[in-house]
C-alpha positions as CSV (number, residue, x, y, z in Angstrom):
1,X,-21.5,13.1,0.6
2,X,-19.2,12.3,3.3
3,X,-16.0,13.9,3.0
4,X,-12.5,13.6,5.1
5,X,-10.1,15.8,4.8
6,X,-6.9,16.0,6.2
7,X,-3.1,16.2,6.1
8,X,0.2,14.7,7.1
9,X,2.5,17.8,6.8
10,X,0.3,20.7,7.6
11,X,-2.3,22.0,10.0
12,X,-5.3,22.1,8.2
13,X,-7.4,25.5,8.0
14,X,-11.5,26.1,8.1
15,X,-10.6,28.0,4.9
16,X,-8.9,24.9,3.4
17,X,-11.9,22.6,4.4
18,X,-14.3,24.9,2.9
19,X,-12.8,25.5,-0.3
20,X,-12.6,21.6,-0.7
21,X,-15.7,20.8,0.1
22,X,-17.2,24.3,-2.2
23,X,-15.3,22.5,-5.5
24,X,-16.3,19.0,-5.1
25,X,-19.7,20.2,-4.8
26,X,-19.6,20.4,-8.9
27,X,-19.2,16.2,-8.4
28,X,-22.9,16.4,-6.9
29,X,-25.0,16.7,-9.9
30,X,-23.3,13.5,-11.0
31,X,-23.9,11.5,-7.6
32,X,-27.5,12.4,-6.8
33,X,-29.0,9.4,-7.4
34,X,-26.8,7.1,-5.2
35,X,-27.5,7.2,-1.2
36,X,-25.5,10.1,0.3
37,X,-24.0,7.7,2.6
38,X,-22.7,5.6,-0.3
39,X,-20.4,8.3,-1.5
40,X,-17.2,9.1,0.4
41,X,-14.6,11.7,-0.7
42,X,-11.3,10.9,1.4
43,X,-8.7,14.1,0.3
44,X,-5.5,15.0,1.4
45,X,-3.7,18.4,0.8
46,X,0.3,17.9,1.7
47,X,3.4,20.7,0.8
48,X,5.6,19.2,-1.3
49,X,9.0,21.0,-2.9
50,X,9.0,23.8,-4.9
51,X,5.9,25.7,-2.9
52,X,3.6,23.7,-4.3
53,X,0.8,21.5,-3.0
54,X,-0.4,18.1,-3.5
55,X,-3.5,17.0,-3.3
56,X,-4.6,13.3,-3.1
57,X,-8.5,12.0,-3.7
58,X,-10.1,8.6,-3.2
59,X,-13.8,8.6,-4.1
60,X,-15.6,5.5,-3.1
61,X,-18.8,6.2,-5.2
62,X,-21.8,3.6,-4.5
63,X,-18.8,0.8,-4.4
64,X,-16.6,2.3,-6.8
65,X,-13.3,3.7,-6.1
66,X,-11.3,6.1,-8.0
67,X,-8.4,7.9,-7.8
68,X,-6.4,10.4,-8.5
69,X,-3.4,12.9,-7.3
70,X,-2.1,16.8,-8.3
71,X,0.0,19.0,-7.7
72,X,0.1,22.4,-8.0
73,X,1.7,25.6,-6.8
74,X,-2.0,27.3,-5.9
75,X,-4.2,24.6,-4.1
76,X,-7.2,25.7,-5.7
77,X,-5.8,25.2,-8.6
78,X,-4.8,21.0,-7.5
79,X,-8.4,20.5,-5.9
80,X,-10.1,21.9,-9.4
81,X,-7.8,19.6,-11.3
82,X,-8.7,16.4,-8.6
83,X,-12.9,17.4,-9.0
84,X,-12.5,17.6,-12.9
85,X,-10.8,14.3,-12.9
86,X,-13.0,12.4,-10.7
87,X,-15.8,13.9,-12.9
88,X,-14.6,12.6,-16.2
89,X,-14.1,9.1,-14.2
90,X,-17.6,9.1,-13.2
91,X,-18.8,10.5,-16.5
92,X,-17.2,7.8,-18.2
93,X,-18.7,5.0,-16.1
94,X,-22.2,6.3,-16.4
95,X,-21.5,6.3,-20.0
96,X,-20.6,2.6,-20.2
97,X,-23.3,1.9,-17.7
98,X,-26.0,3.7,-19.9
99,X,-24.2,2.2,-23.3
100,X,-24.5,-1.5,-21.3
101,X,-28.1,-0.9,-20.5
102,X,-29.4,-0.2,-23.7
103,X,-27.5,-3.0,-25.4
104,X,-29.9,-5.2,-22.9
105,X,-33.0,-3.5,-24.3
106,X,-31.5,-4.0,-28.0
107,X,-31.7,-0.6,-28.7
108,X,-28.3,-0.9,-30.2
């Protein structure tokens, strides 16, 4: 996976980039069959009010592009909520895709 990671209100830490890249390593499992240069993870972390963070994915998965946004007053907490979402995306898309291929075979 290629990952970028950055900000547009705050200096970014090693510990920040770490922790991003060590939760959307659960997104793995479900990518492992695609070419690992065919699956991009472009994330930003930004402070918004309230002492909270917001954090902002776009996945381009093998051509595919989902999306989705948190916020959170713990960023660990908005990164686990982005990877959990961009899993049942996935999930669902390799459901239809499996669902799609066995209606071809008339298994159905």
């Amino acid at each position: 996976m290629i990952y970028q990671i950055s900000s547009d209100n705050i200096e970014m830490s090693e510990s920040m980039q770490v922790l991003t890249k060590e939760k959307f390593s659960r997104l793995e499992s479900r990518v492992e069959q695609f070419d690992p240069d065919s699956v991009t993870l472009r994330v930003v972390i930004n402070s918004v009010p309230e002492d909270k963070f917001e954090v902002k994915v776009v996945a381009n998965i093998n051509g595919k592009e989902y999306f989705t946004d948190e916020s959170h007053s713990s960023l660990e907490h908005a990164i686990v909520e982005c990877v959990s979402e961009v899993i049942r995306m996935v999930d669902k898309d390799q459901q239809k895709d499996w669902e799609e291929i066995r209606k071809a075979k008339g298994k159905v």
